[in-house]
C-alpha positions as CSV (number, residue, x, y, z in Angstrom):
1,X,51.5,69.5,-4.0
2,X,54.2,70.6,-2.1
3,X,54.2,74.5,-0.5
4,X,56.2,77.0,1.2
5,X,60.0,75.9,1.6
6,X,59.3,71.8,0.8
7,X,58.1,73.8,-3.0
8,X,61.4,76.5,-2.7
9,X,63.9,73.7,-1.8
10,X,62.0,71.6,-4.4
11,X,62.4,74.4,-7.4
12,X,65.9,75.1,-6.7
13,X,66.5,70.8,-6.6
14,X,64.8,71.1,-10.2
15,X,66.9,73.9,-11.1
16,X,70.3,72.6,-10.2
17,X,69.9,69.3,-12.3
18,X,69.0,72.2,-15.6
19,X,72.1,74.1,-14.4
20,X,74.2,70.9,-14.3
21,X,73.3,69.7,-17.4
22,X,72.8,72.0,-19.5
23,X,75.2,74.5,-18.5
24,X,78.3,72.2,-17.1
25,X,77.8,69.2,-19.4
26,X,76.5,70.6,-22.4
27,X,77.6,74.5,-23.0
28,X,81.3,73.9,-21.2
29,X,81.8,70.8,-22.4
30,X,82.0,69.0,-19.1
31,X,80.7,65.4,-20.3
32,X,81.8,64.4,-23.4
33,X,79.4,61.6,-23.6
34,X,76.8,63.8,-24.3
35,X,77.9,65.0,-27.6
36,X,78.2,61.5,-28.5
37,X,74.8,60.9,-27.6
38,X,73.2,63.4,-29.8
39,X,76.2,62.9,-32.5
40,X,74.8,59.0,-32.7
41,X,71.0,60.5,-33.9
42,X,71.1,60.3,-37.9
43,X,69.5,63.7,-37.8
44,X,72.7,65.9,-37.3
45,X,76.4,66.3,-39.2
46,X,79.0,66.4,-37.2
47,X,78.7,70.2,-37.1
48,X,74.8,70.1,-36.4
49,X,75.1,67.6,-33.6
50,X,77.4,70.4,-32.4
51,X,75.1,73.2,-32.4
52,X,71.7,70.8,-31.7
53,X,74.2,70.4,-28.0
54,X,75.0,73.8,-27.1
55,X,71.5,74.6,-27.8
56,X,69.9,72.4,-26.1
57,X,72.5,73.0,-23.2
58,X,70.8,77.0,-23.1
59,X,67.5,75.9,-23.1
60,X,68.0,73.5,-20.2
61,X,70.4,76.5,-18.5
62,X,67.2,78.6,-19.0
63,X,64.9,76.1,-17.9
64,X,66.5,76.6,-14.8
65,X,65.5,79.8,-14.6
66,X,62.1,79.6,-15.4
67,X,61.8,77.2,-12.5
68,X,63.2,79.2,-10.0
69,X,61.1,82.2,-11.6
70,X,57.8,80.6,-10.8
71,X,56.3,81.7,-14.0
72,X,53.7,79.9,-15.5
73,X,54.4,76.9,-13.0
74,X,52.1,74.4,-14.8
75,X,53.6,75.3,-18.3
76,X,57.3,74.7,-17.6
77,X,56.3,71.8,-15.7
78,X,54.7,70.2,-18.7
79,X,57.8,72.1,-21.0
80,X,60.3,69.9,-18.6
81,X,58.8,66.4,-18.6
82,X,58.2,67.2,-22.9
83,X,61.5,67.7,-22.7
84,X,62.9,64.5,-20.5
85,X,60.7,62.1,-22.7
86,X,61.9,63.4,-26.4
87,X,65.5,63.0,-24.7
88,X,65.1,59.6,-23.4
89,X,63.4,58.3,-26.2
90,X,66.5,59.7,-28.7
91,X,68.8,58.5,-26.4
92,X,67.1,54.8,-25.7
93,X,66.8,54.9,-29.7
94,X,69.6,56.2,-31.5
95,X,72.7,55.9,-28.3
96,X,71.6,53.2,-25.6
97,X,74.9,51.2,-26.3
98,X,76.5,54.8,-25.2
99,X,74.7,55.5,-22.4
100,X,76.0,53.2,-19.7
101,X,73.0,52.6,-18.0
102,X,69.6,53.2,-20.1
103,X,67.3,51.5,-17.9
104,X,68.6,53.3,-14.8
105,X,68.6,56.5,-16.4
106,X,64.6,56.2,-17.5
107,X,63.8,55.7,-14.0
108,X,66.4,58.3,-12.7
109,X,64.4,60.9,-15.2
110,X,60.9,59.4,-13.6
111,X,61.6,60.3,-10.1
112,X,62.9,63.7,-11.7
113,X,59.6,64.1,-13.7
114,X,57.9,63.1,-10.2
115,X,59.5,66.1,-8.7
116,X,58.8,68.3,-11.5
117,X,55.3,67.6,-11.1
118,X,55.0,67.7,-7.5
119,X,56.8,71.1,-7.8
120,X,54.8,73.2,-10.5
């Protein structure tokens, strides 16, 4: 398991991707092809899909935080790889003819989940 600044550059690595994507894409706005993603799951209206985003955008934002915190390092660890597998399986479901690359995404969130792991 990493330590010392390899596990401080490793958090704030882990952090960053939260930050990106759940603040920038998902709360501003920044990636359009997000919304569609969740807007394609039969769960949501139009409206719901809406507010399932921005929410989801938060908890990621917060996410974030709680790495960086080094709280309960174990529990957001296993909070952030829950996470990345409920995604990619709604999005490999419900949107893989919108996301343009499915199979590289599932092993981009891997090597994430990797880090994540070597990181709690």
């Amino acid at each position: 398991m990493a330590s010392g600044p390899a596990l401080l550059a490793g958090r704030w690595a882990i952090a960053l991707v939260w930050f990106y994507q759940g603040f920038w894409c998902k709360v501003l706005g920044r990636t359009p092809r997000h919304a569609r993603v969740v807007e394609a799951a039969p769960l949501f209206t139009a409206r719901g899909a809406h507010l399932f985003l921005i929410t989801l955008g938060w908890f990621e934002t917060l996410l974030g935080v709680w790495v960086l915190s080094g709280v309960s390092p174990k529990v957001v660890a296993v909070t952030e790889i829950a996470l990345l597998v409920v995604m990619n399986a709604g999005g490999v479901f419900w949107a893989s003819k919108i996301i343009p690359d499915p199979v590289g995404m599932l092993f981009q969130n891997f090597a994430f989940a990797v880090l994540i792991w070597i990181c709690k």
